[in-house]
C-alpha positions in Angstrom: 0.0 12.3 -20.4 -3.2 12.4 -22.5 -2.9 9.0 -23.9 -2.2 7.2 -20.4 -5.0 9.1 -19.1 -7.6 8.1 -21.5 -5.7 3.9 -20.7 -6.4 5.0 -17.2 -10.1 6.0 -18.2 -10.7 2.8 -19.9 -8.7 -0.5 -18.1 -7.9 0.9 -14.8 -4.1 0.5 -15.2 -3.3 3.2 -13.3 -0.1 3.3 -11.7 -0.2 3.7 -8.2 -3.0 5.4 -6.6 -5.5 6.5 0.3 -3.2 7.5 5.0 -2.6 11.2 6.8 -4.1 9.6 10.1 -0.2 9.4 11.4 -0.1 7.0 14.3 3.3 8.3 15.6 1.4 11.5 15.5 -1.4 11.5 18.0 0.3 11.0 21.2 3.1 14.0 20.6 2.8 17.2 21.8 2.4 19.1 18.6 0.3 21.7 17.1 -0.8 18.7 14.2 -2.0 16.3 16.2 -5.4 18.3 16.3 -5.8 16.9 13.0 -6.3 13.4 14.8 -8.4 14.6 17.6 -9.6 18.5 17.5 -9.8 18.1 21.3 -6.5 18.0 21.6 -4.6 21.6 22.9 -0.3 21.5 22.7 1.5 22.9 25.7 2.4 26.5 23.8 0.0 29.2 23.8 0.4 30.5 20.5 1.7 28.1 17.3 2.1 29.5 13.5 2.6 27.2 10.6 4.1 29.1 7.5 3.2 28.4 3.8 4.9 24.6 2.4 6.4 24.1 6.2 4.4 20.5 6.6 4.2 18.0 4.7 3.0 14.5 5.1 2.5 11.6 2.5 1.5 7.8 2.4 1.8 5.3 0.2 0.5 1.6 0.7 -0.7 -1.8 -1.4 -1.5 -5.2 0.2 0.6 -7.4 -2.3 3.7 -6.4 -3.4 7.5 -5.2 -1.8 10.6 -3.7 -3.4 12.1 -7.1 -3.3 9.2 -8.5 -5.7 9.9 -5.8 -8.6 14.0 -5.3 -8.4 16.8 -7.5 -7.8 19.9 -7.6 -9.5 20.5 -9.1 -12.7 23.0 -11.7 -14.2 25.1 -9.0 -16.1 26.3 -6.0 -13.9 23.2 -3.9 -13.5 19.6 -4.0 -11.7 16.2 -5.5 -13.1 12.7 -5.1 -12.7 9.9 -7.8 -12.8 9.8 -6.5 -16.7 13.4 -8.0 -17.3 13.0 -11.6 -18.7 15.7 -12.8 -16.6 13.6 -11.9 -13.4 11.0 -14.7 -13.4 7.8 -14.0 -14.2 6.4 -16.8 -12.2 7.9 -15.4 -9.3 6.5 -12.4 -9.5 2.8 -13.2 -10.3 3.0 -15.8 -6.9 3.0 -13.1 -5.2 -0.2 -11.1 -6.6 -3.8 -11.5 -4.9 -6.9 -12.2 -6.2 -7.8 -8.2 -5.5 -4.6 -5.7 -5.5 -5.0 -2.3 -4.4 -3.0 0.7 -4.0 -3.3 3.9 -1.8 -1.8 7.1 -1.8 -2.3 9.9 0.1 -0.5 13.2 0.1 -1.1 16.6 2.0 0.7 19.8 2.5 0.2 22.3 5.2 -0.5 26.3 3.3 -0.7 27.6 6.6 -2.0 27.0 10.3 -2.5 28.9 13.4 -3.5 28.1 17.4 -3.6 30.6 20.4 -4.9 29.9 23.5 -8.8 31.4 24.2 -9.5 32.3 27.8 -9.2 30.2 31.0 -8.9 27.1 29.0 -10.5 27.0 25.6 -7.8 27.3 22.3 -8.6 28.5 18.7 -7.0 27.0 15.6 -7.4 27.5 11.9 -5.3 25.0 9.4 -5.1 25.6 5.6 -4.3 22.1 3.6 -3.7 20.7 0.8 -4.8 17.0 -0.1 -4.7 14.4 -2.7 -6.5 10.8 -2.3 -6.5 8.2 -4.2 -7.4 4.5 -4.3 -7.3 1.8 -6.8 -7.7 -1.6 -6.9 -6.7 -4.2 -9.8 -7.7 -7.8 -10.2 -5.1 -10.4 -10.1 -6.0 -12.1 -13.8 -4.9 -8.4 -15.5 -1.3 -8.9 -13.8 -0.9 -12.0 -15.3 -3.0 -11.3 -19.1 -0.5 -8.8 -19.3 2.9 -10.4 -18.5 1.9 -13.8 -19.6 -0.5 -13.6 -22.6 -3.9 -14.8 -23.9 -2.7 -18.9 -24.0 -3.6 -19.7 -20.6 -6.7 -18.1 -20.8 -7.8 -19.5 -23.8 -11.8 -20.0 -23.9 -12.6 -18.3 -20.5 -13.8 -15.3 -19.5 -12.0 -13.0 -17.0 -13.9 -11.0 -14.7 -12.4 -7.4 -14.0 -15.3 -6.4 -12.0 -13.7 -5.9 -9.0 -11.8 -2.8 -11.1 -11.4 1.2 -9.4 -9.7 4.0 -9.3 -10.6 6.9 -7.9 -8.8 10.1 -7.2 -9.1 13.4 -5.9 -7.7 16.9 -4.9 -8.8 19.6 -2.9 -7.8 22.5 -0.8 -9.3 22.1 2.7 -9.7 25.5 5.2 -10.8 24.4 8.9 -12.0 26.6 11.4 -11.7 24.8 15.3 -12.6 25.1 19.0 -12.0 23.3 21.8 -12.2 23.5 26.1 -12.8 21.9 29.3 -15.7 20.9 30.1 -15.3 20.3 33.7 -12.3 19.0 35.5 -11.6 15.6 33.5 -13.6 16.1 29.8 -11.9 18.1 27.2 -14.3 18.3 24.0 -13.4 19.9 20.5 -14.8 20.5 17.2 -13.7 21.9 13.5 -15.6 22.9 10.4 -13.9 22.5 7.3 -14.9 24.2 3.9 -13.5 22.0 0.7 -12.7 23.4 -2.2 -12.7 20.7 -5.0 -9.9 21.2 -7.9 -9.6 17.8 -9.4 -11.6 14.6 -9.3 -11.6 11.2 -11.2 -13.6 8.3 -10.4 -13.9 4.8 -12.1 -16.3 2.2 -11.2 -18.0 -0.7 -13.4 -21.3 -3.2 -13.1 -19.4 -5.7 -15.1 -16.1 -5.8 -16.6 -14.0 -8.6 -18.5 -12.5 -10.2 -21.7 -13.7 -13.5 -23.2 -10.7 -15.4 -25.0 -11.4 -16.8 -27.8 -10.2 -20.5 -28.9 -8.0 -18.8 -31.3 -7.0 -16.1 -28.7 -9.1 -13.7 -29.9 -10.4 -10.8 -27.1 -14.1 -9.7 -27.0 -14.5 -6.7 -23.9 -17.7 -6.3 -22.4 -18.2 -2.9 -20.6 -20.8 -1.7 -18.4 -18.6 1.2 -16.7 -18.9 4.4 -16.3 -16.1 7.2 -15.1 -16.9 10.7 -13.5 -14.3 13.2 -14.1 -14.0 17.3 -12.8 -11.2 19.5 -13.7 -9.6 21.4 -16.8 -10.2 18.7 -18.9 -11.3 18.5 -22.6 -12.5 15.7 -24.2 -12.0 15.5 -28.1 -13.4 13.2 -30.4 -13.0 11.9 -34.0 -15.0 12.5 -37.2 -16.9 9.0 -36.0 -17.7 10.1 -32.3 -14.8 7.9 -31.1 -12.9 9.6 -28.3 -9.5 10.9 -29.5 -8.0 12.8 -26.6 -8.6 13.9 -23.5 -6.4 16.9 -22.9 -5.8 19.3 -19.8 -5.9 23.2 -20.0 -2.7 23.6 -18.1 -3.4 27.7 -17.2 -7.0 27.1 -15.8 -5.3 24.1 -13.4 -3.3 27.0 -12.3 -5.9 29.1 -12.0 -8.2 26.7 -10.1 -5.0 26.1 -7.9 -4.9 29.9 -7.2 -8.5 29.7 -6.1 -9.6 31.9 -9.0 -12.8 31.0 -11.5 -15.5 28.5 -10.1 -15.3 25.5 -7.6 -16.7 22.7 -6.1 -17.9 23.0 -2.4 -17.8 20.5 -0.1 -17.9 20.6 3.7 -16.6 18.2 6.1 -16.4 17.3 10.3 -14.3 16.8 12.6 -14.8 16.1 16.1 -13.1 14.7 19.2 -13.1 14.3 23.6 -10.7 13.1 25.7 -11.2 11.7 29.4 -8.9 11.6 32.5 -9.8 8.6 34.5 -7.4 8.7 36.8 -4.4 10.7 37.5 -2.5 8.9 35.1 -5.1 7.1 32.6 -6.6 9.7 29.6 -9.2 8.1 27.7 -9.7 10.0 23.7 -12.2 9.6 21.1 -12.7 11.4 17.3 -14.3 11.1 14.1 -12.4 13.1 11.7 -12.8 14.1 7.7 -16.5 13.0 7.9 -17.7 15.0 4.7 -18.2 15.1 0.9 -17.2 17.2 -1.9 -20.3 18.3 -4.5 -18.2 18.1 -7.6 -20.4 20.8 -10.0 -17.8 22.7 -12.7 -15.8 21.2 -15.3 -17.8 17.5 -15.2 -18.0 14.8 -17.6 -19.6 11.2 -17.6 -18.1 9.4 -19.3 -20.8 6.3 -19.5 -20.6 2.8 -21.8 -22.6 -0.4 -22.2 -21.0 -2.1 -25.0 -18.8 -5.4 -26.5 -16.1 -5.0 -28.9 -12.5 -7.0 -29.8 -9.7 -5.5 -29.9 -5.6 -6.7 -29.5 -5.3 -7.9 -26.4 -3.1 -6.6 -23.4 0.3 -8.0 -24.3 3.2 -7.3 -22.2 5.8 -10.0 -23.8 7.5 -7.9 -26.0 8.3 -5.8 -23.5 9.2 -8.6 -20.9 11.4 -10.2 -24.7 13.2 -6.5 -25.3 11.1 -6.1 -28.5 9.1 -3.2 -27.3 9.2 -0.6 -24.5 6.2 -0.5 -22.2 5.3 2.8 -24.0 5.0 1.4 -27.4 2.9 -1.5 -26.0 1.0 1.4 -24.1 0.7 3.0 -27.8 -0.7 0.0 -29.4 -3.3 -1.2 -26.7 -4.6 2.9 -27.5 -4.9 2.5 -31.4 -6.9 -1.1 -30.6 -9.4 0.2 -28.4 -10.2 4.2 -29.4 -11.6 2.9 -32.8 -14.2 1.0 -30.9 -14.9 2.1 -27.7 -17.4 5.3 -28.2 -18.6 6.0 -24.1 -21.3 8.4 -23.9 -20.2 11.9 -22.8 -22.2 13.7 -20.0 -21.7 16.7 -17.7 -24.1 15.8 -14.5 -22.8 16.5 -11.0 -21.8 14.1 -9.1 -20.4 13.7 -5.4 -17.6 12.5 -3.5 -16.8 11.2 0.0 -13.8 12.0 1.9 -12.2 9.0 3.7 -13.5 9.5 7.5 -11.3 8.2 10.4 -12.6 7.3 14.1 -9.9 7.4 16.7 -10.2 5.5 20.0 -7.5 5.5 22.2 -5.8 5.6 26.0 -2.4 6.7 27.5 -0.7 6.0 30.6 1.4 8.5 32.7 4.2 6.0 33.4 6.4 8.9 34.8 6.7 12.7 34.6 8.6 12.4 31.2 7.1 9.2 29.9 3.8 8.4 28.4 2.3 5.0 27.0 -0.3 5.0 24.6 -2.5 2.8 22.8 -4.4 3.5 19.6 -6.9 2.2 17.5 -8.0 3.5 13.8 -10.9 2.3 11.3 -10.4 4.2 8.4 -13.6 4.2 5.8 -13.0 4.0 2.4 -16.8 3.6 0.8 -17.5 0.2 1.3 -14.2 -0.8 2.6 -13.0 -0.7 6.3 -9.1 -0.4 7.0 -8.2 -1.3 10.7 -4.8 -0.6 12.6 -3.6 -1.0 16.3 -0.7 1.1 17.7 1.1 0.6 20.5 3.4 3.3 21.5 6.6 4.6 24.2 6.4 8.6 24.3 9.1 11.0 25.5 8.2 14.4 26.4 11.5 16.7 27.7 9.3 20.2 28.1 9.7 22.2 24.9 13.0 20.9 24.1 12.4 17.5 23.2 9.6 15.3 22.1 10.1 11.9 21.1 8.0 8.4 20.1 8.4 5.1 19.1 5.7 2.5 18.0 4.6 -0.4 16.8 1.7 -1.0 14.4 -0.5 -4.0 13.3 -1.9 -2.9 9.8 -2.1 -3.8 5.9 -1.5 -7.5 7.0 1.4 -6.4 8.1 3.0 -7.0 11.6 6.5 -5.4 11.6 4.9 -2.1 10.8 7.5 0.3 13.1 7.5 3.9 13.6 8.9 6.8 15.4 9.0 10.7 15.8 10.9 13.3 16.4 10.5 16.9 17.5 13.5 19.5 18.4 12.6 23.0 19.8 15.0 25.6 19.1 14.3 28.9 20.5 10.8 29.7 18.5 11.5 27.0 15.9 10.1 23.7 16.5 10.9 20.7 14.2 9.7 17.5 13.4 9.6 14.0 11.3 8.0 11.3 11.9 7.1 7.8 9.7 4.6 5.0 11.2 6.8 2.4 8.7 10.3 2.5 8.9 12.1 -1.1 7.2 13.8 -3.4 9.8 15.0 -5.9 7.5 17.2 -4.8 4.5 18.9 -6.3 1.6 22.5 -5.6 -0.4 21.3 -5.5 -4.2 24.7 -5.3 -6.0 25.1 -3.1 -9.2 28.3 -4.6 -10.5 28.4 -7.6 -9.4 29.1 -11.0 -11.9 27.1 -14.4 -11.9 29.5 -16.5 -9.9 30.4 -13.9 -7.4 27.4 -11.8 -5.5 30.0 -10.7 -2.5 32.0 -7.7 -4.7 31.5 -4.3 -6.3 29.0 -1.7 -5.6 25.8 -2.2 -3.7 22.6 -0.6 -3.1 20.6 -1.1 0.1 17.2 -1.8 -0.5 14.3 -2.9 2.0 13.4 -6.5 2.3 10.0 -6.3 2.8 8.5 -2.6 2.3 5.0 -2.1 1.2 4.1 1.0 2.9 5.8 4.7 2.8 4.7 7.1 5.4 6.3 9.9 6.3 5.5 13.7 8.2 7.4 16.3 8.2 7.6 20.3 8.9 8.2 23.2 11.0 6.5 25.2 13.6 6.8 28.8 14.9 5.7 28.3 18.8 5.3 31.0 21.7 4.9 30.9 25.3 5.4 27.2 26.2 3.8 26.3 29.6 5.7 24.6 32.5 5.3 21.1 33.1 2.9 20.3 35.9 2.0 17.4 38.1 -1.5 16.1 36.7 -2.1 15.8 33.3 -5.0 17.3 32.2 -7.6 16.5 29.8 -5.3 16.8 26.6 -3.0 14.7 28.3 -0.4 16.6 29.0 -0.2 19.3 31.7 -2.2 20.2 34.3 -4.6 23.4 33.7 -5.2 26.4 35.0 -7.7 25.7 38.0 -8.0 22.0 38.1 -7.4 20.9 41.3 -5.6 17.0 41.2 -7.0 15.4 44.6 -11.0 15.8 42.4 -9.5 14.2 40.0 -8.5 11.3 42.3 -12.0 10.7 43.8 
């Protein structure tokens, strides 16, 4: 863990590392979908959320499936891209100039809704989130799995390099109401508190190859980092270690000892048109973290040689990738000496803006369209949803969609909820695989139709799923306008104003 982290720190070679904006999500009934647009009020008067009973998580990258990096082998057994009987070449087609992953994870500590009044509704949510982003140029792919020769005399730029990370607890305080008859409006405050951040990001970046396949880096970088690390060096001032103090990570987790404050916004409307036609709006997680306690800067300007990044003795079966992982350490630590600081520094948290209609196509079932920019620092990530919604009054709740995303454009989803009694439950995903492949295990070369087989997706670059539990009280009737949540008509809003 300390080694890899300090590779991390140096070549951003991280493995996999932002999407909790669930488009299944917004058009369902449920106590989360607040999170999407704090306007939004579900049909039950009171809702509770218990400690670890939500959780939701997304994964993404814009190059590469599970069909690119496993397929089965010519003996009886699975390989990976690593194996040398996969096909490099193959694999490397596939990568793009810039390669990013995302990964976003949260879990629900605890939440809680009542209703306020005539119409106005009260909720407090309790989360915990991890972000992270990086992205990896294409020419470090194929350094690494096919050498220094065909990159002999050039330069390769790495500039477009980053990784950044972080983790934080996140407490929100909301209110929404009517405004009049057909505009619902609603707002939350959120307090972050900061655990652990990491953040990589370079003027210039690359290795010149020599003619005789030497490797000169040149570093201009620099890497912020917060959290219960130490950094160690060596009787030169090289950096040895960078180690983590496992009992103040649980401390910080327990919310004990200092953090770093952040605040963030969210803030949402929805419109009824007509009768049948609401119209929504929202900016949410619009806010920074000031990251203060536990900081170092780790800063370099500098040119030195070292090995190379030489995966083909672990692609031949003479080395295993954490031997090679080993070796490009010892070549670099002796000569790459970043200066060490502790200034704050801050963070922004991925904001979201929300645009989107529905259509009452009967009592029972709703049509929505939705739209979401998602911004990432300089970076803007777009998706369109189109979506079916069922909503059986507090039994049963149920969605289906289709999304345009990630250059992508068989991204399907769907949701479920189940009420029983006071216990609701629910899962949804916004990518569920409609073409999938037999991978067999024990197979031989002539014959791919026999043995054991695993089912693996064909084309799968995103993983997003939401799941959890509610407790929910006092679930209101179904009525015959919907009102400016969307769903049911409220107390005192008369339906012929809302057809003039």
């Amino acid at each position: 863990m300390k080694k890899i982290l300090l590779i991390l720190a140096v070549l951003t070679l991280p493995l996999a590392v932002f999407s909790q904006n669930s488009r299944v999500l917004y058009f369902m009934d449920l106590p989360q979908n607040r999170n999407l647009n704090p306007a939004f009020k579900p049909s039950d008067s009171v809702n509770i959320a218990l400690p670890a009973s939500g959780f939701a998580f997304s994964f993404n990258n814009n190059f590469i499936n599970f069909s690119d990096i496993i397929k089965t082998g010519k003996s009886d057994s699975l390989i990976t891209f690593l194996h040398p009987d996969f096909g490099t070449d193959k694999f490397l087609d596939g990568i793009r100039r810039k390669n990013s992953f995302d990964l976003d994870f949260m879990m629900q500590i605890f939440s809680l809704g009542f209703n306020v009044g005539r119409d106005g509704y009260v909720f407090f949510d309790f989360n915990e989130k991890f972000q992270g982003r990086t992205a990896i140029p294409g020419d470090l792919f194929k350094l690494a799995l096919k050498g220094n020769e065909a990159f002999a005399g050039d330069y390769i730029d790495f500039s477009a390099s980053k990784f950044k990370f972080q983790y934080y607890h996140e407490a929100g305080l909301g209110y929404s109401r009517n405004i009049n008859s057909r505009l619902r409006a609603g707002i939350k405050a959120k307090l972050l508190l900061g655990l652990v951040s990491a953040n990589f990001d370079n003027n210039s970046l690359g290795i010149r190859i020599g003619e005789n396949y030497s490797h000169l880096f040149d570093a201009d970088a620099s890497m912020n980092l917060s959290g219960p690390f130490t950094i160690t060096r060596d009787s030169d001032g090289n950096i040895e270690d960078i180690e983590s103090d496992d009992k103040q990570f649980r401390n910080t987790m327990l919310l004990k000892g200092p953090k770093n404050i952040g605040t963030a916004l969210d803030a949402g409307v929805t419109y009824i048109l007509n009768p049948k036609i609401v119209l929504s709006a929202a900016v949410t997680d619009f806010g920074l973290i000031r990251w203060k306690n536990g900081v170092s800067n780790l800063k370099t300007k500098n040119q030195f040689e070292f090995n190379g990044i030489d995966m083909t003795d672990v692609i031949n079966g003479d080395k295993t990738f954490e031997e090679a992982g080993e070796d490009l350490l010892d070549s670099i630590k002796d000569t790459f000496s970043p200066d060490v600081l502790h200034v704050p520094y801050t963070t922004f948290t991925p904001a979201s803006l929300n645009l989107a209609g529905s259509y009452q196509f009967t009592r029972n079932l709703r049509f929505g369209l939705l739209s979401t920019s998602r911004f990432m620092g300089r970076q803007v990530k777009e998706s369109l949803t189109a979506s079916a919604n069922v909503n059986l009054g507090s039994s049963l709740l149920a969605s289906v969609s289709y999304t345009a995303s990630n250059h992508r454009f068989d991204n399907f989803g769907a949701g479920l909820a189940l009420r029983l009694s006071i216990f609701q439950f629910y899962i949804m995903s916004d990518r569920i695989p409609v073409f999938w492949n037999k991978i067999y295990t024990d197979s031989n070369e002539n014959n791919r139709t026999d043995g054991n087989f695993v089912v693996l997706p064909a084309n799968w670059n995103t993983l997003d799923l939401r799941f959890g539990m509610n407790l929910v009280f006092g679930h209101r009737k179904k009525k015959a306008v919907i009102d400016a949540c969307g769903y049911e008509e409220e107390p005192g809003v008369d339906p012929e104003k809302l057809k003039q």
